[in-house]
C-alpha positions in Angstrom: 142.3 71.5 -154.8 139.0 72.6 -152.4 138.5 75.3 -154.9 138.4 73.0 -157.9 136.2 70.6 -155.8 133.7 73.6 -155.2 133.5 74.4 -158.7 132.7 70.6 -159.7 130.3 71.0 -156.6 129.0 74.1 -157.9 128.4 73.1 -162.1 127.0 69.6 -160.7 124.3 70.7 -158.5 123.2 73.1 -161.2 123.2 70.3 -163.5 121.2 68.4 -160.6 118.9 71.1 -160.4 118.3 71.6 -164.6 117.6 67.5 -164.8 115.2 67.7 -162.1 113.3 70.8 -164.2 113.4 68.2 -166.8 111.2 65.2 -165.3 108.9 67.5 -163.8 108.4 68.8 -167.6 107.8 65.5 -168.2 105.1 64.8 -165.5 103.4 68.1 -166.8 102.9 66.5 -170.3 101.8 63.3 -169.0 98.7 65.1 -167.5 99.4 62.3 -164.7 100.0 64.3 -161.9 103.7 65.5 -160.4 105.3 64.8 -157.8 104.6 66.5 -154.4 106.9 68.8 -154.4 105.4 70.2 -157.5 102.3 70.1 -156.7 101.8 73.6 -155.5 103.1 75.4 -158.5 101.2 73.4 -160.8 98.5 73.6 -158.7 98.9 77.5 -159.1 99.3 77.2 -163.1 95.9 75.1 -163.2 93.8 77.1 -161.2 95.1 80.8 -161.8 97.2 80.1 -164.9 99.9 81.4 -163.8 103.0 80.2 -165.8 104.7 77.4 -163.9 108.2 79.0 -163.8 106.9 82.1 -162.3 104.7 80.1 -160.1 107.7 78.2 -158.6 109.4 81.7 -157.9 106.3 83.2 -156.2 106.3 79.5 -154.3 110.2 79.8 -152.8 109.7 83.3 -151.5 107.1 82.6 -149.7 108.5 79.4 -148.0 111.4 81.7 -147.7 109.1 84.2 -145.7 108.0 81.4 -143.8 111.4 80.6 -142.6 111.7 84.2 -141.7 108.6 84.1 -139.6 109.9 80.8 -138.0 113.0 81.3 -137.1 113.1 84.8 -136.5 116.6 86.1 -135.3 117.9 82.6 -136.0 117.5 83.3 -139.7 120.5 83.7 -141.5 121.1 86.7 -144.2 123.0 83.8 -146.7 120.0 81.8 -146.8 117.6 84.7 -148.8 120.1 83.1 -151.4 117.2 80.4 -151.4 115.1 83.3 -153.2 118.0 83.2 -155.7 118.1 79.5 -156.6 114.5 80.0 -156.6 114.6 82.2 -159.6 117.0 79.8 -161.5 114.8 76.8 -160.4 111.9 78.3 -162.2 113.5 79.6 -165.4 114.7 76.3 -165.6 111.2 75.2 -165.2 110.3 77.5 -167.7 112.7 76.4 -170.7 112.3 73.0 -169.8 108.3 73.0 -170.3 109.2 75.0 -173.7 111.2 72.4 -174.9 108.6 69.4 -173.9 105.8 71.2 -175.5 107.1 70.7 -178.9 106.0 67.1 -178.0 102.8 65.3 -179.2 100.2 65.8 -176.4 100.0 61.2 -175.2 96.7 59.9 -175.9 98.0 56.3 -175.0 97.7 56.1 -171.4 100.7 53.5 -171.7 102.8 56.3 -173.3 101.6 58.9 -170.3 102.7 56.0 -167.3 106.3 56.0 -169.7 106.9 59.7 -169.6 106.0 59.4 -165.8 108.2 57.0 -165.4 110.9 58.7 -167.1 110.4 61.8 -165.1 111.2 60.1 -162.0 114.5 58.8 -163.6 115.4 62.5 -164.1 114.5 63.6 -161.0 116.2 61.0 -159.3 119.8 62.0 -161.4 119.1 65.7 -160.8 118.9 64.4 -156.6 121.7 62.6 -156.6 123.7 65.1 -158.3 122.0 68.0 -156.5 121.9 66.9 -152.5 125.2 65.7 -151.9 126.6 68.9 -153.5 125.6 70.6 -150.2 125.3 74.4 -150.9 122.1 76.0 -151.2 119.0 74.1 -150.1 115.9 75.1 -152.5 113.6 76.8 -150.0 111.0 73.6 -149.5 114.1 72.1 -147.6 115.0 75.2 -146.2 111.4 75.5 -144.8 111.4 72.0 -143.6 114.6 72.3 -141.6 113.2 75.7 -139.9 110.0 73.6 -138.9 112.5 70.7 -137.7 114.3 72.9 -135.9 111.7 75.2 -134.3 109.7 71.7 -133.7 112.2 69.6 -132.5 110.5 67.0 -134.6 112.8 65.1 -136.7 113.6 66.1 -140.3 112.7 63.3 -142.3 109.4 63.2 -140.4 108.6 67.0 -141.0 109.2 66.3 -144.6 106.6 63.3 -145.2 104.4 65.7 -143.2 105.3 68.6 -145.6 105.0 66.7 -148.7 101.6 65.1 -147.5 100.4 68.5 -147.0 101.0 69.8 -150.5 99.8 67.0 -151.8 96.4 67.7 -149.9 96.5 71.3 -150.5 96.8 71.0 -153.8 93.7 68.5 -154.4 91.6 70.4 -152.3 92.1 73.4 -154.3 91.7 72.0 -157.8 88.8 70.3 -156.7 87.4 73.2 -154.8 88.3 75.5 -158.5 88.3 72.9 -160.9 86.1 69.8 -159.8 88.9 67.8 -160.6 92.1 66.4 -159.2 94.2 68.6 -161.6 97.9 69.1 -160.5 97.6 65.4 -158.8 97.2 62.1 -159.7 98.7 58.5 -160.3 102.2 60.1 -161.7 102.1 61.7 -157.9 102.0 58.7 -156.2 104.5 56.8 -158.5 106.9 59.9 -158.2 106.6 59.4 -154.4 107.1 55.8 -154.6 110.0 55.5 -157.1 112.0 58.4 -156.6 113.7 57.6 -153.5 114.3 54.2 -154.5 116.2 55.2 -157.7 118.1 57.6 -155.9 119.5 54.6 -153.6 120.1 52.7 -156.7 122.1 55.6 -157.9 123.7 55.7 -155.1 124.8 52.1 -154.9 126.0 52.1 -158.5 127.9 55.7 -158.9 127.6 57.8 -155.1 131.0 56.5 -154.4 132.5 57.9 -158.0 130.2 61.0 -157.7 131.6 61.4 -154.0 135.6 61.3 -155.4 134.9 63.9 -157.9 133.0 66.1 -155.6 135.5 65.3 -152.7 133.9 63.9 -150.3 135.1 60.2 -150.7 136.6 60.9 -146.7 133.1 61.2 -145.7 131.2 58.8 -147.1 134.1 56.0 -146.9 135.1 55.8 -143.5 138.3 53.4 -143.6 140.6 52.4 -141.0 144.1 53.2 -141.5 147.2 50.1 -141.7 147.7 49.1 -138.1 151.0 50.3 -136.3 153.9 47.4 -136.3 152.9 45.1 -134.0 149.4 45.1 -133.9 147.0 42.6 -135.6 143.7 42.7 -135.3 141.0 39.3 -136.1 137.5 40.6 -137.5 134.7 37.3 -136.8 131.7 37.6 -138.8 129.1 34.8 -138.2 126.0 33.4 -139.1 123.7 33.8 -135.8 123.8 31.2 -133.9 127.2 29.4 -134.7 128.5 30.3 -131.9 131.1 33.6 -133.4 130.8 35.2 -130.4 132.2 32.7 -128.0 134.6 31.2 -130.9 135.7 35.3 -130.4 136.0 35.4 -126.7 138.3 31.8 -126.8 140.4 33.4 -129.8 141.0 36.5 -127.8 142.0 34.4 -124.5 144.5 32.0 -126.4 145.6 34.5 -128.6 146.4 37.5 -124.8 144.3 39.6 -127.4 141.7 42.4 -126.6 138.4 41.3 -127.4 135.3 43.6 -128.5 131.7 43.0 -129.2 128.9 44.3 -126.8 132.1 46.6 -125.6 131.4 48.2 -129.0 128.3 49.5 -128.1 129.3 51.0 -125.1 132.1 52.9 -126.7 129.7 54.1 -129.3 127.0 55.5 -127.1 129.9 57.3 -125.5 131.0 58.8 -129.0 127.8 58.9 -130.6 126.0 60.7 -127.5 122.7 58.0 -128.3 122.1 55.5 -125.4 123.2 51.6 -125.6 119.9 50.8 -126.2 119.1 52.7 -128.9 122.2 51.8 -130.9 121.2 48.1 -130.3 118.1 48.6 -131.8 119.3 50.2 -134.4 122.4 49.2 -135.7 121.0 46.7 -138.3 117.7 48.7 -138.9 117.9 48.5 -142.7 115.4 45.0 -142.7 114.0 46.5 -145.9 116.0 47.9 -148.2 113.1 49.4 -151.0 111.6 51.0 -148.0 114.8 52.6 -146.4 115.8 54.1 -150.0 112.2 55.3 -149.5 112.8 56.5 -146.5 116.2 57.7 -146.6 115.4 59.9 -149.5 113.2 61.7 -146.9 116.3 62.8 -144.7 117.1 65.6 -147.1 120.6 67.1 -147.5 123.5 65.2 -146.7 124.8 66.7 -143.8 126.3 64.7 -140.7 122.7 66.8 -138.7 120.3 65.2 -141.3 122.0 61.6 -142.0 119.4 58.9 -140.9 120.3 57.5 -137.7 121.3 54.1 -139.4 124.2 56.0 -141.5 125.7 57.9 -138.9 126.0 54.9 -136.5 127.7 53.0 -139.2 130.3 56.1 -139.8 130.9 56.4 -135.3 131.2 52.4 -135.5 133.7 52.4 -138.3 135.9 55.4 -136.5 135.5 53.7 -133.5 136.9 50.5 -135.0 139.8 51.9 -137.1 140.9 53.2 -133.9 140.6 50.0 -131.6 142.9 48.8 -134.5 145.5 51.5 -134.1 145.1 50.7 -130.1 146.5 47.1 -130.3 146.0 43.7 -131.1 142.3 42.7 -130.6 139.5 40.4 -131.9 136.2 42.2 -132.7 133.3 40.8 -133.5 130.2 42.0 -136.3 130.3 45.7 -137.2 131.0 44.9 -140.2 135.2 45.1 -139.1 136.4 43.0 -141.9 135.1 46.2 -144.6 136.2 48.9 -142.2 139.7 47.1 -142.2 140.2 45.6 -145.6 143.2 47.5 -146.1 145.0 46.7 -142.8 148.0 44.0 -144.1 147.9 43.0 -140.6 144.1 42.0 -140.1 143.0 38.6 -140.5 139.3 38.0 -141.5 137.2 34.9 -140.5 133.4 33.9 -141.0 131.7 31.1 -139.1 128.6 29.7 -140.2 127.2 26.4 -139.0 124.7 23.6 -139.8 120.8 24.9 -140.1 120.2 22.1 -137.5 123.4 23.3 -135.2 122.3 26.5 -135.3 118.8 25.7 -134.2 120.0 23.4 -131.4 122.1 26.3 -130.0 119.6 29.4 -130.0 116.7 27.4 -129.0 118.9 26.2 -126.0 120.1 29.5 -125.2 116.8 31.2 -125.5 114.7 28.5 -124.0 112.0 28.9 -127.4 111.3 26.2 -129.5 112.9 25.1 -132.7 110.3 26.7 -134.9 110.9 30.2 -132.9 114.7 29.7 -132.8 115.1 29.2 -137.1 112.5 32.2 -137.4 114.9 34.2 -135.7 118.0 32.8 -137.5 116.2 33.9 -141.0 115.6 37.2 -139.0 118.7 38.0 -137.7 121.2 36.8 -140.9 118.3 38.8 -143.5 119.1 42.1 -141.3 123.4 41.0 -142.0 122.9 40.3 -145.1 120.8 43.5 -146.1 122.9 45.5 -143.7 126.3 44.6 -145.4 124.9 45.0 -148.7 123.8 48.4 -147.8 126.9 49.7 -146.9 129.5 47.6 -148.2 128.2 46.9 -151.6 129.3 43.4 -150.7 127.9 40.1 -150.4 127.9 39.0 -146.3 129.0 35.6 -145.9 131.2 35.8 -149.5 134.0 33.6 -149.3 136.4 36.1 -151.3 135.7 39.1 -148.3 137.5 36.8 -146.0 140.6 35.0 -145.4 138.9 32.0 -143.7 135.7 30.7 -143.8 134.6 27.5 -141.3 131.6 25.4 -140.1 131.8 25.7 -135.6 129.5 22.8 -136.1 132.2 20.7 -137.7 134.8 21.2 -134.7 133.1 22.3 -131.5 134.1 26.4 -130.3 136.6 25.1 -128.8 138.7 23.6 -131.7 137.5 25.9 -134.1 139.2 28.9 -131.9 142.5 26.5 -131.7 142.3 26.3 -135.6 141.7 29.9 -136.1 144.4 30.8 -133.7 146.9 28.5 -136.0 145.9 29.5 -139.3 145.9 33.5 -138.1 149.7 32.7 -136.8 150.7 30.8 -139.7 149.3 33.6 -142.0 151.0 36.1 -140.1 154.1 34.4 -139.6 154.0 34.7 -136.0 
């Protein structure tokens, strides 16, 4: 079964790698500009005139020789194989421009935006088919993750840095040689702009059907398994400020049950090696979520090293949860536990909103701010849920159909609301 997987692997990161020839084809005709990470071969066919297939070769060896120079005796003899994809990556360059020239040369400038924007379409599906197969980088990576590494700076920052770099390199030099911007231009900046977003669109819509084919649906799903006989387990998610949390605590106390929330982030520094505060400040970081498919496209290959911090908290939280649920019988609170336990017949899944007003009254109170600052964070706080749970459920948060109970705190007080819960959850369970 493995081997079949690698052989899917294998033919679909070609594929990735042949539909990402064919948008930057596209970007060539459009006379727009390319992306960044094209910008250096191009840059070498306008100036020199060398042929862009050949200029993408020359182009990975010497990012290969970089990493050579870099990393020295840290350099590994398997990845010269970058030299190799290399020489595929610009044949494939090659044929592809071949093809594209049989086009009319756009004199419409609406036309030349289309086929820009239809080259980052392409090289978004040739990303999302390439990356996630996870075999050979192509060397820019490669040379990007010796600089991380050597650096200690973070990947995704060394690659804005990178890509910022070519793109300056390569206007300097055509207007140094040409006294024009040449290789770059407004198709640069959309490709930049747009290509990560589509990618997280892609991702959204098929990354979970790609991932089954490509088996690595245990990876990128992290599930909890059914709870051991005996064990139940009460997920509370909660609009801030409707009280969920103490709601929790009084569910847990009537109930004898285990009860979890800030625990949660203790556990996962302990598991996750990053500090309490860090994980606080960064569990919900996804408050835009254009911007962190921006972003995240910038994190490079798929590996657990190279996952933005965001995704890798989410996959310790969710192991961390499914066990807690295997433990014993507990309430937990946020973390998204009613997902990460969907399939658990013995879970029980509540959401607790309240009035605007309620809400208001209570996180004003508690914060000492004034109504004004307490409803600007209450927008705050249930945006970064909302986005959150979107992100990496594909699910509506506060959806009646994702839970077994939904109820206003407002309506009842904590106290009866917990009572209510406690009933319904036994009455459900047949306890």
């Amino acid at each position: 079964m493995k081997q079949n997987h690698l052989k899917i692997r294998t033919a679909l990161y070609f594929v990735g790698l042949f539909v990402m020839t064919i948008g930057i084809a596209l970007s060539v005709k459009s006379n727009l500009g390319v992306s960044p990470v094209s910008s250096i071969p191009y840059t070498m066919t306008c100036v020199w005139g060398i042929e862009m297939g050949k200029a993408t070769i020359l182009f990975h060896i010497v990012l290969v020789l970089l990493q050579i120079l870099l990393l020295r005796r840290k350099f590994k003899p398997a990845q010269l194989l970058q030299v190799l994809v290399g020489v595929v990556f610009g044949y494939f360059t090659t044929f592809c421009n071949y093809m594209v020239s049989f086009l009319p040369t756009p004199e419409n400038l609406a036309i030349r935006v289309g086929m820009v924007l239809a080259s980052t379409v392409f090289v978004a599906i040739g990303i999302f088919f390439y990356l996630p197969a996870d075999l050979i980088p192509l060397a820019g990576e490669g040379a990007m993750q010796a600089v991380s590494s050597v650096t200690g700076i973070e990947f995704p920052k060394v690659k804005i840095g990178f890509d910022c770099t070519m793109v300056l390199v390569s206007v300097i030099t055509c207007l140094t040689c040409l006294h024009s911007l040449g290789s770059v231009g407004a198709g640069t900046v959309i490709a930049a702009v747009l290509v990560g977003t589509l990618v997280g669109v892609l991702n959204r819509a098929f990354g979970k059907r790609r991932d089954v084919i490509m088996g690595r649906e245990e990876a990128t799903a992290p599930t909890a398994a059914p709870g051991q006989s005996g064990h139940y387990v009460i997920t509370i998610s909660r609009e801030f400020g409707s009280g969920g949390r103490e709601i929790g605590k009084l569910l847990a106390r009537q109930l004898g049950f285990q009860y979890y929330d800030s625990e949660l982030i203790r556990l996962a520094a302990e598991k996750s090696g990053y500090s309490p505060e860090f994980i606080e400040q960064n569990e919900q970081a996804i408050k835009n979520p254009i911007l962190y498919d921006f972003f995240a496209w910038y994190a490079g290959p798929l590996e657990q090293s190279e996952q933005t911090k965001v995704d890798q908290l989410f996959q310790k939280e969710s192991q961390l949860i499914g066990e807690l649920a295997q433990k014993g019988s507990c309430v937990i609170v946020g973390r998204l536990a009613n997902y990460i336990l969907k399939d658990m017949p013995t879970a029980y899944h509540v959401f607790i909103s309240a009035d605007m007003a309620a809400k208001a009254a209570r996180v004003a109170g508690r914060d000492q701010v004034s109504e004004k600052a307490a409803l600007a964070k209450i927008a705050k706080v249930d945006h970064e849920r909302a986005v959150h749970c979107k992100h990496f459920t594909k699910t509506e948060w506060g959806n009646a159909k994702h839970y077994d109970l939904c109820i206003r705190s407002n309506d009842l007080g904590t106290e009866e609301t917990a009572s209510l819960i406690a009933g319904l959850f036994r009455r459900k369970m047949g306890l």
